[in-house]
Each structure stands twice: as C-alpha cells, then as structure tokens.
Backbone as numpy.savetxt, mean C-alpha at the origin, in Angstrom:
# Nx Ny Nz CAx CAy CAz Cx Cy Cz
-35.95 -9.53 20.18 -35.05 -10.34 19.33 -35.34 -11.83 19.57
-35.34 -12.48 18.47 -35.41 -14.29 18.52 -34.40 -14.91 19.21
-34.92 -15.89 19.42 -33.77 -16.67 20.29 -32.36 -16.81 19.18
-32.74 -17.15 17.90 -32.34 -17.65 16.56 -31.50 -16.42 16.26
-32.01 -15.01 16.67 -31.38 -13.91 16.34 -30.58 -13.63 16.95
-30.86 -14.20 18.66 -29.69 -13.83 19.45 -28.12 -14.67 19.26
-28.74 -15.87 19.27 -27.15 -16.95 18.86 -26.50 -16.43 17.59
-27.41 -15.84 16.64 -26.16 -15.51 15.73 -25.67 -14.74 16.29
-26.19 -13.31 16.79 -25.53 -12.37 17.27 -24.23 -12.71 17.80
-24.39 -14.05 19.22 -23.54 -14.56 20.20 -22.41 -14.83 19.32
-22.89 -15.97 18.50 -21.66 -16.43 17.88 -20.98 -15.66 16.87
-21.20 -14.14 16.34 -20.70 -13.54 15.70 -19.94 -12.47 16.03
-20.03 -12.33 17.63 -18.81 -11.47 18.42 -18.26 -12.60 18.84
-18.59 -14.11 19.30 -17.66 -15.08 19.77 -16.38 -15.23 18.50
-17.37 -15.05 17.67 -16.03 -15.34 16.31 -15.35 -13.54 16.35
-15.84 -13.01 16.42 -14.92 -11.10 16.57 -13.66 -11.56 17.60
-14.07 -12.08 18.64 -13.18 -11.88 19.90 -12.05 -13.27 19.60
-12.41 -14.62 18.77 -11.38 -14.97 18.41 -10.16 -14.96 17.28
-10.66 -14.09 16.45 -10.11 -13.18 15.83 -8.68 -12.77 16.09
-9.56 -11.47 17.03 -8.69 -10.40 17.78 -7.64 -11.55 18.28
-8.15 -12.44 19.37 -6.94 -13.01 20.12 -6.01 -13.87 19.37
-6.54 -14.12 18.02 -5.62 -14.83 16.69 -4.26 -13.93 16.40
-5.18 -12.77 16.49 -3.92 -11.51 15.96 -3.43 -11.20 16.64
-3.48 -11.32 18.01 -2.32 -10.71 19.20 -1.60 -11.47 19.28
-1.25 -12.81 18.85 -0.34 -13.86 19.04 0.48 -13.41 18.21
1.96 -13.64 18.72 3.07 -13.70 18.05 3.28 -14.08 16.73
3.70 -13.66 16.00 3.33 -13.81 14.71 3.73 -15.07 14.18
5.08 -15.77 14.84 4.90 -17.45 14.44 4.48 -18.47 14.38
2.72 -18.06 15.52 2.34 -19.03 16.11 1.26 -19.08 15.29
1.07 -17.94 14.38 -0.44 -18.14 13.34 -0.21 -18.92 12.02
1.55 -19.15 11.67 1.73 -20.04 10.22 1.66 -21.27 10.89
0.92 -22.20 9.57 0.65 -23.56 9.86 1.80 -24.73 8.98
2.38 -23.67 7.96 3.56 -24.48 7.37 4.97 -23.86 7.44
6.34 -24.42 6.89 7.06 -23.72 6.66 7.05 -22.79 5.74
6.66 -23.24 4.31 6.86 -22.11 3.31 5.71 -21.53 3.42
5.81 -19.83 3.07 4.78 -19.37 3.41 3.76 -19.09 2.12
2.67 -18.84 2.21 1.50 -19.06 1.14 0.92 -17.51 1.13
-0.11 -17.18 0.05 -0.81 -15.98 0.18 -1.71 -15.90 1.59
-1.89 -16.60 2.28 -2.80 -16.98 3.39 -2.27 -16.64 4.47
-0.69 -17.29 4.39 0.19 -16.99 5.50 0.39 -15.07 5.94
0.91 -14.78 4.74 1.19 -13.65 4.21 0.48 -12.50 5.10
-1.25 -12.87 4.97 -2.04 -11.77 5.24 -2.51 -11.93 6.81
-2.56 -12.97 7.12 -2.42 -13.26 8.37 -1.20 -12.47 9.31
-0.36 -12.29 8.73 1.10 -12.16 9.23 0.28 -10.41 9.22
0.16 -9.70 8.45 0.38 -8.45 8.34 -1.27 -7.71 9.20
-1.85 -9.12 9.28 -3.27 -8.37 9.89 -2.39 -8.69 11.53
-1.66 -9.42 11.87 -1.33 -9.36 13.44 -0.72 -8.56 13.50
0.50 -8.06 12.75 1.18 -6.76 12.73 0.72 -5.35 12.66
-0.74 -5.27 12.10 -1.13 -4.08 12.12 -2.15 -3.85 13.60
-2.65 -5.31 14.22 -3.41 -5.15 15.34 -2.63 -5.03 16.44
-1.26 -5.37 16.20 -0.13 -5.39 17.74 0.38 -3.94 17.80
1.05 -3.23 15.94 1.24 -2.26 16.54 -0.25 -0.65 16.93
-1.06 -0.89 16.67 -2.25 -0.34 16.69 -2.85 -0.57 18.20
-2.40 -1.26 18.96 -2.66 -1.91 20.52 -1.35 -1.40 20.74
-0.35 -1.23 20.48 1.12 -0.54 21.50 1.58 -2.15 22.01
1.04 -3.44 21.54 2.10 -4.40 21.37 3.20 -4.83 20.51
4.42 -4.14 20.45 5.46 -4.09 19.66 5.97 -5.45 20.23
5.75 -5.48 21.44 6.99 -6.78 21.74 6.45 -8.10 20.96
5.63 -8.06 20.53 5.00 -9.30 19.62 4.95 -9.60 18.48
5.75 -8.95 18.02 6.01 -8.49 16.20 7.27 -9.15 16.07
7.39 -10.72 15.24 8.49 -11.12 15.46 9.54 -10.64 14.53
10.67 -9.73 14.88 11.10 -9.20 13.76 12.17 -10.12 13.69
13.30 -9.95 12.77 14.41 -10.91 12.80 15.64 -9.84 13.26
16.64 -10.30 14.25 17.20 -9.39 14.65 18.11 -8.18 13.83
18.23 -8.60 12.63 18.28 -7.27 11.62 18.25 -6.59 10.76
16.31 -7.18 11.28 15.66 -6.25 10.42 15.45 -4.90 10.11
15.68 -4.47 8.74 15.53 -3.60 8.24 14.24 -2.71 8.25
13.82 -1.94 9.15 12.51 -1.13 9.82 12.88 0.01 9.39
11.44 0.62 8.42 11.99 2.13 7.86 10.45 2.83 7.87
10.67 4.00 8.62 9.31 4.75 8.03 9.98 6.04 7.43
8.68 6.11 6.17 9.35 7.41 5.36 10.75 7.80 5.28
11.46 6.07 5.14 12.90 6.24 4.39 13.60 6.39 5.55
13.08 6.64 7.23 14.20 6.94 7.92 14.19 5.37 9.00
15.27 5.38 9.11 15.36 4.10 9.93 14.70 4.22 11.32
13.85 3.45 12.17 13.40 3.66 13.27 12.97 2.36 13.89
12.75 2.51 15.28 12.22 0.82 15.79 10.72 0.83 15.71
10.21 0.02 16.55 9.13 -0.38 15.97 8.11 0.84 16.61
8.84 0.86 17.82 8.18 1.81 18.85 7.65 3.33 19.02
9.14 3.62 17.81 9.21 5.12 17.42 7.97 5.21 16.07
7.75 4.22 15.83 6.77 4.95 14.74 5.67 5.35 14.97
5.33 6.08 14.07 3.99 7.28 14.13 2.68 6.18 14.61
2.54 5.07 14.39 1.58 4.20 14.63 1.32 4.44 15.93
1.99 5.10 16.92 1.83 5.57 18.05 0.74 6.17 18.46
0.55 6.61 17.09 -0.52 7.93 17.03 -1.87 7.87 17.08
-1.85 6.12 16.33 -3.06 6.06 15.72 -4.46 5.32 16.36
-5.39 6.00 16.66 -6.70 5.52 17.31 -7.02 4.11 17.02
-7.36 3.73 15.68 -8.12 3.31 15.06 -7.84 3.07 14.04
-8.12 2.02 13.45 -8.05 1.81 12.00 -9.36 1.59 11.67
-9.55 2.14 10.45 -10.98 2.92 9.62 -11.26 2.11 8.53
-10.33 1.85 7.90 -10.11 1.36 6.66 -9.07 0.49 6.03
-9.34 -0.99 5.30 -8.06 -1.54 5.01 -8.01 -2.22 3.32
-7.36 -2.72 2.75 -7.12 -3.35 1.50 -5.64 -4.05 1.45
-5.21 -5.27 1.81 -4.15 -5.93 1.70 -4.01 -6.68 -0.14
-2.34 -6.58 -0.33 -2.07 -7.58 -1.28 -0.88 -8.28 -0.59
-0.93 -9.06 -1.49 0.66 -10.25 -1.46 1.50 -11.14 -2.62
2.26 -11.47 -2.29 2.40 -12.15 -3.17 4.01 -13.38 -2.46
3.21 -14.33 -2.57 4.09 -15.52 -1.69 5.55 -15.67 -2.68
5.43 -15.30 -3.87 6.44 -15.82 -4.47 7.81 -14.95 -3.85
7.24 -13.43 -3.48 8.20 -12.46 -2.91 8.53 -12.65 -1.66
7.60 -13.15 -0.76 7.38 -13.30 0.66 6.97 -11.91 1.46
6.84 -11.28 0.34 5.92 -9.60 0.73 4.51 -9.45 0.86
4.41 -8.55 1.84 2.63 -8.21 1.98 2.45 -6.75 2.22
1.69 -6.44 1.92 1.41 -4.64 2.05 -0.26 -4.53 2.54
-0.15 -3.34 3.15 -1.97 -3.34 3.37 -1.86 -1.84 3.61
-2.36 -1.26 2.85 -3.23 -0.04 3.09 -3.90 0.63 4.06
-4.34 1.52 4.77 -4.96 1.57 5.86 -5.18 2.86 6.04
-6.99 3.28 6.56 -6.89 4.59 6.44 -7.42 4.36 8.10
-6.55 5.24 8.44 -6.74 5.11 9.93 -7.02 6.74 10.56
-7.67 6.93 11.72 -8.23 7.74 12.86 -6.91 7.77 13.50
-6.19 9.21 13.41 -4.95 9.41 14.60 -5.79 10.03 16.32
-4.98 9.69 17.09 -5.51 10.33 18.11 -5.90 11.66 18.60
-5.40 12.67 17.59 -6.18 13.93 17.41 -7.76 14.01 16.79
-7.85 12.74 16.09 -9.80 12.62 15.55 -9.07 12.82 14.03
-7.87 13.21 13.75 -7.38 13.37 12.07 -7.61 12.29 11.21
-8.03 11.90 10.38 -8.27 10.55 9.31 -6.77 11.14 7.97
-5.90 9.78 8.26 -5.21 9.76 7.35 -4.87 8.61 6.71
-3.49 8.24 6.14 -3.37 7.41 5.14 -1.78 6.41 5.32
-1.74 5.59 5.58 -0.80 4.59 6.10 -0.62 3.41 4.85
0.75 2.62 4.62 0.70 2.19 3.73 2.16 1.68 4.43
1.89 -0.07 4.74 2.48 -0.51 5.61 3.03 -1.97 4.64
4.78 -2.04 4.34 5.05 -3.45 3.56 6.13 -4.45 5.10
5.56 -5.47 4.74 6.40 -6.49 5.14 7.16 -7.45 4.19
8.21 -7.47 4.82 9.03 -8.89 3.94 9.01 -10.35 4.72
8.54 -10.94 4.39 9.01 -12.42 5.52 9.39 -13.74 4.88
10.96 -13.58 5.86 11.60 -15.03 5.78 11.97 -16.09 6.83
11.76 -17.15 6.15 12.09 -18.29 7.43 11.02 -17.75 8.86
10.04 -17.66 8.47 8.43 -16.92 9.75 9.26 -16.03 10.59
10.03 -14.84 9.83 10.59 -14.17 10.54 10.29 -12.63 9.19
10.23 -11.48 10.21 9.90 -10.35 9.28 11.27 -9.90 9.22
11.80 -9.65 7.99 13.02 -8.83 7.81 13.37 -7.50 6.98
11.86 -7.03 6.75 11.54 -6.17 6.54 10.05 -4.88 6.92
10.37 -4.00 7.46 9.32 -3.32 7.47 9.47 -1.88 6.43
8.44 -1.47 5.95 8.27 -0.30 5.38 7.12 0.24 5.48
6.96 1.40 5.90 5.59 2.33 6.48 5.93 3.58 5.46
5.16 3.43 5.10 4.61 5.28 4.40 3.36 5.71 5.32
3.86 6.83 5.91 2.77 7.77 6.56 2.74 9.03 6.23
1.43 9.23 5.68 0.99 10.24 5.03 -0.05 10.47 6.78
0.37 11.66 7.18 -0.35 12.53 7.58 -0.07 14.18 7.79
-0.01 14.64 6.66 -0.31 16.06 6.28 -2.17 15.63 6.16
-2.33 17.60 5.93 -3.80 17.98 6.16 -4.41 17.55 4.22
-3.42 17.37 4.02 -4.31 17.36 2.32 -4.83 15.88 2.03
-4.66 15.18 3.30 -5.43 13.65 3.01 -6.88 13.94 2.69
-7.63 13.37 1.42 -8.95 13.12 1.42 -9.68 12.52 2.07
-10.29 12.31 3.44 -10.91 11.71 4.27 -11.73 11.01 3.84
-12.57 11.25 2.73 -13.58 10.73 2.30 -13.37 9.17 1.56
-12.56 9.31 0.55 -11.55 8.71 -0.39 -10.68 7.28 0.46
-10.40 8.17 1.62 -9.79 7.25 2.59 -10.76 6.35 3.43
-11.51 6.74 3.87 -12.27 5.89 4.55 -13.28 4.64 3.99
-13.02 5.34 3.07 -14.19 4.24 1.82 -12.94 3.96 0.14
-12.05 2.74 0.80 -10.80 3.10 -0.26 -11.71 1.91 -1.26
-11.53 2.30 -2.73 -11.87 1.67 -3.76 -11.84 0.26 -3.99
-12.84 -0.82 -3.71 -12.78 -2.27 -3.86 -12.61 -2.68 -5.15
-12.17 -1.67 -6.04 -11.84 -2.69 -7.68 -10.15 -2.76 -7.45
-9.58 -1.88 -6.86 -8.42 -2.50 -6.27 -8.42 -3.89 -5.77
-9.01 -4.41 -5.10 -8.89 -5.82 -4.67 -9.61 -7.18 -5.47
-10.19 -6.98 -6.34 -11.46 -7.57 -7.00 -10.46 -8.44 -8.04
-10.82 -9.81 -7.99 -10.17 -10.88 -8.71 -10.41 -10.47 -10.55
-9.35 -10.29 -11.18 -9.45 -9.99 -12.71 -9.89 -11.70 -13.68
-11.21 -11.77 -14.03 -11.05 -12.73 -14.79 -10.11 -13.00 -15.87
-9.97 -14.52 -16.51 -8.97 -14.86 -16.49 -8.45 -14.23 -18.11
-9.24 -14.54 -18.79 -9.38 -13.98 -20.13 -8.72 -12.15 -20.71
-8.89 -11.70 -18.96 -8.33 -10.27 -18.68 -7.12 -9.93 -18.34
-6.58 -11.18 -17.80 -5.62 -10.94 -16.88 -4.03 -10.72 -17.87
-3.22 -10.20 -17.34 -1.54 -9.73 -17.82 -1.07 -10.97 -17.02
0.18 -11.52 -17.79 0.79 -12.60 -16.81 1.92 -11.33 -16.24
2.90 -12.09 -15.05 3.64 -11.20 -14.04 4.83 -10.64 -14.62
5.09 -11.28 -15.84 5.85 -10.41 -16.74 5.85 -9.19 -16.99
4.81 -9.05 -17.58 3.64 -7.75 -18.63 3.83 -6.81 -17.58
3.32 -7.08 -16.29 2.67 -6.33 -15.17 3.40 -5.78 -14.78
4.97 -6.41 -14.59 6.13 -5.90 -14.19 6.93 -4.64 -15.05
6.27 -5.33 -16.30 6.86 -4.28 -17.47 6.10 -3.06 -17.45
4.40 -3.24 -17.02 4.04 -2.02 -17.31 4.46 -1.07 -16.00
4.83 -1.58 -14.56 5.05 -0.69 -13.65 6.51 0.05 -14.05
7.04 -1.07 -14.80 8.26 -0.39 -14.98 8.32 0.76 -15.54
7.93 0.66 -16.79 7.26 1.66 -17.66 6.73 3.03 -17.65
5.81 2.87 -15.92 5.34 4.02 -15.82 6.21 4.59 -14.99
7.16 4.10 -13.89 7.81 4.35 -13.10 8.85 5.30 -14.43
9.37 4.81 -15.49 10.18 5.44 -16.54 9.22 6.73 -17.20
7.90 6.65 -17.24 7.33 7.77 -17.79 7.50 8.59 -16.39
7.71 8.68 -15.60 7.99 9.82 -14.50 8.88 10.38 -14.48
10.34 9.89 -14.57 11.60 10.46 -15.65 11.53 11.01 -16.54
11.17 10.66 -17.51 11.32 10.96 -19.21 10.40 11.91 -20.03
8.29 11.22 -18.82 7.56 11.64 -19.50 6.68 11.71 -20.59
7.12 10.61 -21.02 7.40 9.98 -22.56 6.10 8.15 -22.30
5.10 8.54 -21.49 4.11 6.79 -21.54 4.02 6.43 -22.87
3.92 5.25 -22.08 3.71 4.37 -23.30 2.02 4.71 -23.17
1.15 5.00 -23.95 -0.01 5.29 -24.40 -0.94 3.95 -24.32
-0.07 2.73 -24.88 -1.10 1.60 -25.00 -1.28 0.61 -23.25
-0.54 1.21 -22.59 -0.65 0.56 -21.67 -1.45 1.44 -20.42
-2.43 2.19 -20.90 -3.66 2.79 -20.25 -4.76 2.82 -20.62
-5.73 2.88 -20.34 -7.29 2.76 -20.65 -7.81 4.10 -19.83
-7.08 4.98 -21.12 -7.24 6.24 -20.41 -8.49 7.23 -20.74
-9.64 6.22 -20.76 -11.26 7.14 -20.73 -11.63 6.06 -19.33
-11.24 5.34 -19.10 -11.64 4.86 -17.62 -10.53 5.16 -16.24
-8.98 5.05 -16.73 -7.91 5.19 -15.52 -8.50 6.38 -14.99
-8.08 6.59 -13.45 -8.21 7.54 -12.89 -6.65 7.17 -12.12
-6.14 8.36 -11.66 -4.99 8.57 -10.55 -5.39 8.86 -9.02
-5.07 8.61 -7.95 -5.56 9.21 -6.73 -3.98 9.21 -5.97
-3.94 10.52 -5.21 -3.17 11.08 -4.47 -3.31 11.33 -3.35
-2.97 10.42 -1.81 -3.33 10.27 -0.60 -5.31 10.68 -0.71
-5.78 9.51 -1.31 -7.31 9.63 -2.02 -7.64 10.79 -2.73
-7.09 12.10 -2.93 -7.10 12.98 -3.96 -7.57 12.78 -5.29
-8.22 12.79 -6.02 -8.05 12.04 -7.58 -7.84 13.64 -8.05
-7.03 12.82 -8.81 -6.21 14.47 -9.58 -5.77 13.98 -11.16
-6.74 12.80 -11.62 -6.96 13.30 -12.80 -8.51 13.21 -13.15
-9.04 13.59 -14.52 -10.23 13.91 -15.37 -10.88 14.62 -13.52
-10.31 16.09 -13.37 -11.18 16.30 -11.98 -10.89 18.01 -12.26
-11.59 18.55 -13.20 -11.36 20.21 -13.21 -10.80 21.42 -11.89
-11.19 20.28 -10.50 -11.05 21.37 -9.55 -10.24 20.37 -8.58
-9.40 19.63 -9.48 -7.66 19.04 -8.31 -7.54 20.33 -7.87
-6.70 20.31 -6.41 -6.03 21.09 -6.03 -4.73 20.93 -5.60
-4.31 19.41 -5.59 -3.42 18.71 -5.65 -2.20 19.54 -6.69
-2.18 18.90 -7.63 -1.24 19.23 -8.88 -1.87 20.39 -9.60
-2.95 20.28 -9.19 -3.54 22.26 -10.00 -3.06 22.45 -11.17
-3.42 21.42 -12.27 -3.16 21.61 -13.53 -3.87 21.32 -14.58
-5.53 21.08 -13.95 -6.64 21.35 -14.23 -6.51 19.74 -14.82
-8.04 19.48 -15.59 -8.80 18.60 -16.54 -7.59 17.24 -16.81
-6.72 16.33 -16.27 -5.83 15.77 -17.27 -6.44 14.07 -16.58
-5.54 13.25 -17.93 -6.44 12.02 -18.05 -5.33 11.61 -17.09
-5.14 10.09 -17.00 -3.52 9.12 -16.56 -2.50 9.73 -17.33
-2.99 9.54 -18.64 -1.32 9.75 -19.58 -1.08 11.11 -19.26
-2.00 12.12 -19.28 -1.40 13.19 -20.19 -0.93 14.03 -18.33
-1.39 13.30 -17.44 -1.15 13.70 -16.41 0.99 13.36 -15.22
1.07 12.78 -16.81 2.71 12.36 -16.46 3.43 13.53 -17.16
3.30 14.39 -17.30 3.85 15.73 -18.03 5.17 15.78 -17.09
5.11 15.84 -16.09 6.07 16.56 -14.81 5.39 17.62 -14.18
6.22 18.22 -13.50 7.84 19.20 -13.53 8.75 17.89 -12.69
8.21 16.97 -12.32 9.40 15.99 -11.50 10.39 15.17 -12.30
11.22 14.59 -11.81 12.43 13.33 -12.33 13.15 13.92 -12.63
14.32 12.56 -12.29 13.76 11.47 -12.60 13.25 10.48 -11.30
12.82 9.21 -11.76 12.53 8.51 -10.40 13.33 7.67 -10.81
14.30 7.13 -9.13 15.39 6.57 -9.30 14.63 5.25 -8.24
15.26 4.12 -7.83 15.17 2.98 -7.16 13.87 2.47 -7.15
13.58 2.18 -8.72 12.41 1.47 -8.87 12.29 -0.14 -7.90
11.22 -0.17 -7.59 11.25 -1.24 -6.55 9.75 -1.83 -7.01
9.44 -3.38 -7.22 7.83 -3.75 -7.74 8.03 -5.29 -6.50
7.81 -5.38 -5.38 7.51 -6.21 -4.21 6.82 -7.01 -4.28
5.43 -6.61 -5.17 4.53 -7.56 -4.81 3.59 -7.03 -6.12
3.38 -8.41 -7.13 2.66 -8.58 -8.39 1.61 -9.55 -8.07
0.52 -9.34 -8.60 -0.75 -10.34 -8.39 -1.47 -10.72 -9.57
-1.24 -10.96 -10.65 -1.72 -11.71 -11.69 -3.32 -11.75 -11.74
-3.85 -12.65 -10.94 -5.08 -12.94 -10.29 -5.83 -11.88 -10.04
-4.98 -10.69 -9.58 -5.68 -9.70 -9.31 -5.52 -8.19 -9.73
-4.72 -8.65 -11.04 -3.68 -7.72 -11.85 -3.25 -6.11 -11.37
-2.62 -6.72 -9.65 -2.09 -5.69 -8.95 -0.91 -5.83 -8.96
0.13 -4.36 -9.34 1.25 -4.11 -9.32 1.82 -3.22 -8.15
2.11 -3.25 -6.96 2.96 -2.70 -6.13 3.92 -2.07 -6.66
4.12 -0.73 -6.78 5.59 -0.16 -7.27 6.29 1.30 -5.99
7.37 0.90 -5.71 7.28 1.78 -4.90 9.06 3.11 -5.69
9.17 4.05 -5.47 10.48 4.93 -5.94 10.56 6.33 -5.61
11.82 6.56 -5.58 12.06 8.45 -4.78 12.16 9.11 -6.01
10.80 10.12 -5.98 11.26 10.76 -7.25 11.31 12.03 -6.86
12.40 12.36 -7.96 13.31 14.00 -7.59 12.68 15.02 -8.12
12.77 15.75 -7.80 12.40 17.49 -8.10 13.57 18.30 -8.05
13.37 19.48 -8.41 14.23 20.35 -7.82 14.04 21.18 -6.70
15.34 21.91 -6.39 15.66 22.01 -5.10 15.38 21.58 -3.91
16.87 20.07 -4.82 16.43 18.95 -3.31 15.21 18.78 -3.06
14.23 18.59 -3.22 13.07 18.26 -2.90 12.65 16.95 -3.48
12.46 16.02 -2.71 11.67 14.23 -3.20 10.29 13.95 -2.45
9.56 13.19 -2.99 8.43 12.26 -3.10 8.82 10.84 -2.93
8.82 10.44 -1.56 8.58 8.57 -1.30 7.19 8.39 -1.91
7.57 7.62 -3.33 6.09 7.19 -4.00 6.18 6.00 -3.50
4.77 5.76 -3.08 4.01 4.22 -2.94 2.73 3.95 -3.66
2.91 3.41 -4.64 1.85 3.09 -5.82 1.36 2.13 -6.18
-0.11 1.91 -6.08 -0.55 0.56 -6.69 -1.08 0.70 -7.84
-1.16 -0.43 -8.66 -1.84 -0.06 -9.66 -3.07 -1.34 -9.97
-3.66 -0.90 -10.78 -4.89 -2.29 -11.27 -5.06 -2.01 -12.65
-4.41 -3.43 -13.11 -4.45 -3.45 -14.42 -5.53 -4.58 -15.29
-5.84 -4.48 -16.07 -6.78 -4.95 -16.50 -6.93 -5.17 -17.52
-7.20 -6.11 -18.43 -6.95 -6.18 -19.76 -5.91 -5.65 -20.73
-4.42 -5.73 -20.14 -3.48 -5.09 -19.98 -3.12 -3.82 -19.85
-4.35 -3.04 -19.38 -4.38 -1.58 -19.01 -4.18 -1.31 -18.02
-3.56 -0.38 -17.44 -3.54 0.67 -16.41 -5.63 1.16 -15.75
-5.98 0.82 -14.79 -7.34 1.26 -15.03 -7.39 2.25 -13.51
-6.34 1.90 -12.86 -6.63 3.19 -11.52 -5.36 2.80 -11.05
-4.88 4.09 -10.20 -3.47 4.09 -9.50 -3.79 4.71 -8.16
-3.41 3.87 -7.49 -3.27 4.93 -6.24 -1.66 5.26 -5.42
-1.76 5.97 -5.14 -0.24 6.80 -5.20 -0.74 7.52 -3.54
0.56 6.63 -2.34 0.48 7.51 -1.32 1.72 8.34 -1.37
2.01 9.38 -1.70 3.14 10.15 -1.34 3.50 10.68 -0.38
4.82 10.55 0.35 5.40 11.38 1.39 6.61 12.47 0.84
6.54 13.47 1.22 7.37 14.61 0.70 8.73 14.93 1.71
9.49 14.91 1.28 10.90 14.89 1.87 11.86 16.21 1.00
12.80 16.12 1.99 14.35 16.62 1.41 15.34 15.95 1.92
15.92 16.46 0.73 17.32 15.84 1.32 17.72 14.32 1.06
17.11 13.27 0.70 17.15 12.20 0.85 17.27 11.64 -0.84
18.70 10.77 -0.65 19.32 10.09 -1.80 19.17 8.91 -2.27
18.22 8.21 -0.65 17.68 7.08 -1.16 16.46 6.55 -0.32
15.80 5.17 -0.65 14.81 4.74 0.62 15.43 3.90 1.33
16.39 3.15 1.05 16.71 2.48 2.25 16.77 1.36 1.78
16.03 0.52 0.96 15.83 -0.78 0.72 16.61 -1.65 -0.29
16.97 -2.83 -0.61 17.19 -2.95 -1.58 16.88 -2.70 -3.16
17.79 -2.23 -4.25 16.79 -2.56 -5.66 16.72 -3.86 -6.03
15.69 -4.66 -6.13 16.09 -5.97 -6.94 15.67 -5.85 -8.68
C-alpha cells in the first residue's frame, strides 16, 4: 500500500471513530442552535439509535414525560426490544423540522443472528425528546433480503417540476389511509404500472407468489380490496416535499379483535403514489396507539 493510500485509509477511520464519539454524546450537546433544522433532526436520531444499540440509555435526553411507546405499549427506554439487537445492517432516515419529528428505518441483526425490521419516530422539543415510537417487527416473515438492502428511491430528492406541495401529500396519505376503511382509492393518485407495496420488505403487490396476503397478481390500487377496517387514528408526522415522502402511521381493525400498528411510508412522485413501504405489527386487543391525533 502507498504511503498516499495509507493516510487516506488513516484519516478515514480517524473520521469513523469521530463520528461514533459525536453520537455517544448526549443528545444536547450535538444541536448548534435553538430551533431545530432538518440537520438537527437527523443528528438527534442517529445518536439515539447508536446509544440505544450500545445499551447507553442514560444518554438519550428524554424530557421527563416523555411519551415512550413500543408497539403501542408504554415502556422505558431500557425495556425495549433494542436490547436485542446486534447490529444495525441497514438504515434510511426522514424529517421534517417543521414537525420537530424524525423517523429512521432500520434493518437490524438481533442477537440470535435473526435480520429484522425496526422503525423508530422521535418528536423533539425545546432539544428535548418528548416523544418516542418504535415499531418492531420481529416475527419470522421479515424479508431479509429486502431488509438489508432497503430501497434508495425512498430517499432520493424529487425534482422540482415533480414534486406535490405538503398539502397534496398530506391529502394523498390521507386518502389512502381512508381507502383502507372504505376501499374505495382514489385511482388518480397512483402510478399503478410502476407503485409497488412492501410488507416488513415483502412486496405483495404485481408478485404472483406473495405469501403475505396470498391473493395472488394485484397492483397498489386493486390491492386495497380488504378484508380489514376501518383504520382509525390517522397520524402523518413527517412530510418532505423535497423528497415527496409521506410518513403515515394508524391501527387498523379486523375482525375478531384483531389490529395492525401500520407504519407507512410512502414516495410520491409526480403526484403519484410510486412505492409504499408498510412495517406492520400485529396485535389484539388494542383501541388505540397511544399518541396524539393531530
């Protein structure tokens, strides 16, 4: 190796290792202003996912009452399944400063060698978190594959000419969140020879051999048929214009007692629907998630 080859090398774990020690700091000590920015945002949620992933909880500045929920049930920081987890494998963050919310995705290695699917929101006010929400998906029907390599047109800046303003975007999550009830999509708000759906990385539509929903060949639209709803406590956290991502999260009902904590993103695009990803956790019994509706 060159001398030339080695200093990058040097300086490219020197920059790894200051990183890491960026993210173990308390989470107030990484904002540089008061109000917080998209910058702030992701910063905040990459120290939160490296503290609790290291078993440093005491460094997660929460606000003393904050609202901490995994899969709808109230818990501290300590009790959560993140306990579990080896490794993180895989990530994709959004935000959006106007909410003071951040979410990041994550397909992570549990300490059994299992690859599953995590889907982690923060709220932050006054550089204080006053919200946590974790969806953990680890049942055996996670797609490993899907997960480990999660889709970069999810994150990919929508030129501008393409883009939905945060209105539209809001309307179309709404929308679909109402076609899960009713059933009834709106048709023009999919680009349904390109949308695809994915289910804890599952894609379970245009896919003859889902085993997921096992209801063979169906596009986005025609794949809102049911047997579920309605979905009640529509919730949209975090809209990205820029990146015409819609966060939608809601408990949708089945029968006999039986619910789905949906956590759904979507990427829209030329005011279309063009891929969803949907982590679901399966429950009973449960009347609500916990959070506010706004």
């Amino acid at each position: 190796m060159s001398i030339n080859s080695q200093s990058k090398k040097n300086n490219f774990n020197l920059s790894k290792l200051l990183l890491a020690a960026i993210m173990l700091l308390p989470i107030p000590a990484a904002f540089a202003q008061q109000s917080l920015d998209r910058y702030d945002l992701l910063v905040s949620i990459e120290s939160f996912l490296v503290n609790m992933s290291s078993d440093r909880q005491e460094l997660i500045n929460l606000a003393p009452n904050a609202n901490v929920r995994e899969n709808t049930l109230a818990v501290s920081l300590t009790e959560s399944r993140w306990k579990n987890v080896r490794s993180i494998v895989s990530k994709q963050t959004f935000a959006d400063a106007s909410t003071g919310n951040v979410l990041a995705r994550t397909g992570v290695e549990l300490q059994s060698g299992q690859i599953t699917y995590v889907s982690t929101r923060l709220k932050i006010s006054n550089e204080q978190i006053t919200e946590v929400e974790i969806s953990f998906s680890d049942v055996q029907r996670v797609e490993a594959e899907n997960i480990v390599r999660l889709d970069p047109l999810l994150t990919t800046i929508v030129a501008p000419e393409y883009r939905s303003s945060r209105e539209e975007l809001e309307r179309i999550g709404r929308s679909y969140f109402q076609a899960l009830t009713d059933h009834r999509p709106i048709e023009s708000d999919f680009d349904d020879v390109r949308c695809n759906r994915y289910h804890s990385g599952n894609k379970v539509t245009n896919n003859p051999n889902d085993a997921i929903e096992g209801a063979g060949q169906r596009t986005c639209i025609s794949s809102l048929q049911g047997p579920w709803g309605p979905a009640i406590e529509h919730r949209f956290p975090i809209i990205d214009p820029a990146r015409g991502i819609v966060v939608g999260l809601t408990l949708l009902l089945y029968p006999n007692d039986r619910q789905m904590y949906v956590s759904e993103v979507f990427k829209v695009m030329d005011g279309k629907i063009v891929l969803i990803d949907n982590l679901p956790v399966d429950l009973r019994g449960k009347k609500t998630i916990g959070f506010p509706v706004e």
